[in-house]
C-alpha positions in Angstrom: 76.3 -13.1 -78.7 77.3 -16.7 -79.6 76.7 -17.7 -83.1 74.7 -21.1 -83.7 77.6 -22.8 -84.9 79.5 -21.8 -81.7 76.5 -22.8 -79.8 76.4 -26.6 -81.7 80.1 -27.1 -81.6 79.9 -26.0 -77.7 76.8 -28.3 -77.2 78.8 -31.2 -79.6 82.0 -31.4 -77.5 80.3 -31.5 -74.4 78.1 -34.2 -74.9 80.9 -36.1 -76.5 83.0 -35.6 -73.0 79.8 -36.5 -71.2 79.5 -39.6 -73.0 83.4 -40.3 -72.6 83.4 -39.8 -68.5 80.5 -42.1 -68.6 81.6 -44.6 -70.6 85.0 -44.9 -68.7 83.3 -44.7 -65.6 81.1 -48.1 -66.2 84.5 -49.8 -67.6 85.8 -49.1 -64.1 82.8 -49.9 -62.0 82.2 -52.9 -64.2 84.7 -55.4 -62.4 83.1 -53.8 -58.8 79.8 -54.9 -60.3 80.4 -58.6 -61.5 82.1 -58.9 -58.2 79.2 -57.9 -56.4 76.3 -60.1 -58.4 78.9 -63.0 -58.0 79.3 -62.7 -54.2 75.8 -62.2 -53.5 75.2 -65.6 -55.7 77.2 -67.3 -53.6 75.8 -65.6 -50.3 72.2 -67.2 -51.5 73.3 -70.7 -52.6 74.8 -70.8 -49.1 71.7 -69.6 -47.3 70.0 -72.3 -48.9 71.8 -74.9 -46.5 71.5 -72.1 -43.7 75.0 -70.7 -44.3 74.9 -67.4 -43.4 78.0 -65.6 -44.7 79.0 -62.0 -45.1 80.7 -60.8 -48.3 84.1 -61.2 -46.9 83.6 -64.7 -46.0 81.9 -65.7 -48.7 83.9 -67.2 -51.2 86.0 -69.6 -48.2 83.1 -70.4 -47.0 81.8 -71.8 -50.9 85.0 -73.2 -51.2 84.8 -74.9 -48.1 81.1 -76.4 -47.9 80.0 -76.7 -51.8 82.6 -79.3 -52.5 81.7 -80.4 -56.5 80.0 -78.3 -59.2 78.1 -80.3 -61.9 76.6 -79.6 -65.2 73.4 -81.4 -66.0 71.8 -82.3 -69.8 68.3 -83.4 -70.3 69.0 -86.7 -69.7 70.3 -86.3 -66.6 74.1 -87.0 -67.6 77.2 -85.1 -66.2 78.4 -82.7 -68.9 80.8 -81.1 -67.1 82.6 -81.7 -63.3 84.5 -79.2 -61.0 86.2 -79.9 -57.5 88.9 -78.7 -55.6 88.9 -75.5 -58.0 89.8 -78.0 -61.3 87.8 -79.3 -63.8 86.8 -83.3 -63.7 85.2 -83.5 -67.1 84.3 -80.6 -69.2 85.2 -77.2 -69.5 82.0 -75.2 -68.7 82.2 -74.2 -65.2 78.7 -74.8 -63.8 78.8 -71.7 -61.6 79.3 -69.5 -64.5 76.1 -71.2 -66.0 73.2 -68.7 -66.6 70.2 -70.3 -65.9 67.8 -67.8 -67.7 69.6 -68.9 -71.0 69.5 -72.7 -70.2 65.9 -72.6 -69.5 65.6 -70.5 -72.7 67.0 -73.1 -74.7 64.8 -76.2 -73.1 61.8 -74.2 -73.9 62.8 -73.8 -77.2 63.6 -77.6 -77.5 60.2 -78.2 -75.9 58.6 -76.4 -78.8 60.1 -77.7 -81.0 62.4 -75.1 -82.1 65.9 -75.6 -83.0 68.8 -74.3 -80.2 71.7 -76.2 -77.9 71.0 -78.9 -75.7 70.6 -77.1 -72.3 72.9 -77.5 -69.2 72.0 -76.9 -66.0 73.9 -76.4 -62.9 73.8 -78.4 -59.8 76.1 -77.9 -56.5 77.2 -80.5 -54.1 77.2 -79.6 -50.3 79.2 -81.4 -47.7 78.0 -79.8 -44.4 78.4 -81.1 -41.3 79.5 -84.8 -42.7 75.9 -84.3 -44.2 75.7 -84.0 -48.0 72.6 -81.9 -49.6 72.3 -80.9 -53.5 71.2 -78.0 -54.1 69.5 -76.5 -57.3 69.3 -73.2 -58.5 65.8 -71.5 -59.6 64.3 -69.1 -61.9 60.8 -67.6 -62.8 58.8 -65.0 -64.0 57.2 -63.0 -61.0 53.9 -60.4 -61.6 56.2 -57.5 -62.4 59.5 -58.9 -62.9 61.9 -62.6 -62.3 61.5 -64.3 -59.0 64.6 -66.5 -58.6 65.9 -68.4 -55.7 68.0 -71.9 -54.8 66.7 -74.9 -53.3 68.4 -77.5 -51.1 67.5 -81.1 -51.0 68.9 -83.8 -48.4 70.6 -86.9 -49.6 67.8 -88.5 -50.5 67.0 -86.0 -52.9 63.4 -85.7 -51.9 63.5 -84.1 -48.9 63.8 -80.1 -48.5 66.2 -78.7 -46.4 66.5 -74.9 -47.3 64.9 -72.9 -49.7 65.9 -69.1 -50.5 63.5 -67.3 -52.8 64.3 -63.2 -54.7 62.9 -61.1 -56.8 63.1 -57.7 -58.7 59.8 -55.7 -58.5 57.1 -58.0 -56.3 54.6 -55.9 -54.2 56.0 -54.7 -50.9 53.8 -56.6 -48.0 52.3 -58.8 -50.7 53.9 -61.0 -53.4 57.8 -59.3 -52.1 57.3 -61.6 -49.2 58.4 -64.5 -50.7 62.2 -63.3 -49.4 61.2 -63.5 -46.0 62.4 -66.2 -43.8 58.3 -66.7 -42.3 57.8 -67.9 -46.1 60.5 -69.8 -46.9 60.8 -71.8 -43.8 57.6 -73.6 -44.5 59.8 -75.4 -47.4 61.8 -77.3 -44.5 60.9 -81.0 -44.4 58.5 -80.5 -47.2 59.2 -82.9 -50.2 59.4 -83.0 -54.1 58.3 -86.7 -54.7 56.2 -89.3 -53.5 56.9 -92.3 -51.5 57.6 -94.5 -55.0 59.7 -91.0 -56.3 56.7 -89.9 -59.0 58.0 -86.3 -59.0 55.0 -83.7 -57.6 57.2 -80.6 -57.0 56.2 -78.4 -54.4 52.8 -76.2 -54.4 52.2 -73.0 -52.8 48.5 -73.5 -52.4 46.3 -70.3 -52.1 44.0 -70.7 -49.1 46.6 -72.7 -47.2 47.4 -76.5 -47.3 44.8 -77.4 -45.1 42.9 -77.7 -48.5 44.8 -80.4 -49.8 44.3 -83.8 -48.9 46.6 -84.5 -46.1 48.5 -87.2 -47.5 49.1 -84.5 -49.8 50.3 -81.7 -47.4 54.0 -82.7 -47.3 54.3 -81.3 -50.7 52.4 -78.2 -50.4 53.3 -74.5 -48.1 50.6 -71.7 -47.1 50.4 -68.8 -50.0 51.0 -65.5 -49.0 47.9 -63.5 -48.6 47.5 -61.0 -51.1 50.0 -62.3 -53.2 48.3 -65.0 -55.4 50.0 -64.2 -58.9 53.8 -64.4 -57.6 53.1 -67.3 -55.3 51.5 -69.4 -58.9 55.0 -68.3 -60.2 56.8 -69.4 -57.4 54.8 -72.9 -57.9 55.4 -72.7 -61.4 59.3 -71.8 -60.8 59.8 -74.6 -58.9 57.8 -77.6 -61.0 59.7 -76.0 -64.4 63.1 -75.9 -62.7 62.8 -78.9 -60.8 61.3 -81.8 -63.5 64.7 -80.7 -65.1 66.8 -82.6 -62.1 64.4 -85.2 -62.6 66.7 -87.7 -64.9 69.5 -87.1 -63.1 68.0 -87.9 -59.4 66.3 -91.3 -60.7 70.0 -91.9 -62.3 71.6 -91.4 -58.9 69.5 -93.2 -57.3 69.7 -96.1 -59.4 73.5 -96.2 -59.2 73.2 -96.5 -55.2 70.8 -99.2 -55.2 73.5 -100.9 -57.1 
């Protein structure tokens, strides 16, 4: 017979071995891992500007298409600049920028609250002598985020890819926002008005032939079944979005120069 105190010592030096294979084992999977969510980042800011790219070729292809990296304030000003792999102005590398704690930040500043001035990321896509800017998104789904990356055309109205994600939406229902039936509809479709009054994009439960049609170019069909996530897609896109909006007007400004 074992005595208790064998028995807790036993039980003692076994979960501290436990803990220790454990714990090494995440140190060594870790690098794997941040490899992995960085390479499938870049997989979906490609797909945006239909780029399709497996893992191996993903980061030439990025460094061959995406060809500046900025960093946006409120105000629409360049914080920070990188192309050709060095940095222009700044220090913050705009890839490296995690959205969910930008948008954290503006909503904080929106309430009043006190916390950093935000920057947000914005990358610059020469493809085919074409250039497109494409913005990254982020949202709260029904059960969890629902992210994705949107691609506008030169004259940063006009929609030229979309690619949408999420963590825990409704297989069949709201989970088919990551299809490409869905996210096609975005092509063409724009995010201002003929004078640029921003509107954003709508996903508009009982389809846009509900909207006025002058109205239709900024509105896609909502998934049936899947009300809740597609109002957070809408939402996603209008709260992510308005934050370009300084920066757009800015540019635009500057080429009517």
């Amino acid at each position: 017979m074992f005595t208790n105190r064998y028995i807790f010592i036993y039980a003692s030096v076994m979960v501290i071995i436990v803990a220790a294979i454990l714990s090494s084992a995440a140190s060594f999977l870790k690098p794997y891992q941040e490899r992995n969510i960085r390479t499938e980042k870049i997989m979906e800011i490609l797909k945006s500007v239909n780029i399709d790219a497996d893992k191996n070729e993903a980061e030439d292809l990025y460094d061959k298409f995406i060809v500046e990296e900025l960093a946006l304030n409120s105000a629409g000003e360049k914080t920070s600049i990188y192309k050709n792999q060095n940095f222009e102005k700044g220090t913050l590398r705009p890839f490296e920028i995690k959205l969910k704690t930008e948008l954290k930040k503006k909503e904080f500043l929106d309430a009043g609250k006190e916390a950093e001035e935000p920057n947000f990321p914005l990358y610059i896509c020469n493809k085919d002598d074409k250039t497109f800017y494409i913005i990254p998104l982020r949202g709260k789904g029904l059960w969890g985020p629902v992210w994705g990356n949107i691609a506008l055309e030169k004259d940063f109205k006009t929609i030229y890819g979309v690619t949408f994600g999420h963590k825990g939406e409704t297989p069949g229902l709201g989970a088919e926002i990551s299809t490409t039936d869905f996210q096609k509809q975005f092509n063409g479709k724009t995010i201002f008005d003929d004078e640029y009054n921003f509107t954003s994009v709508k996903v508009v439960k009982g389809g846009i032939v509900t909207m006025p049609a002058d109205q239709q170019i900024h509105g896609v069909d909502a998934i049936s079944g899947g009300t809740i996530t597609c109002n957070s897609v809408s939402a996603m896109l209008e709260d992510c979005l308005k934050n370009y909006e300084s920066y757009i007007k800015l540019s635009l400004k500057s080429s009517d120069e």
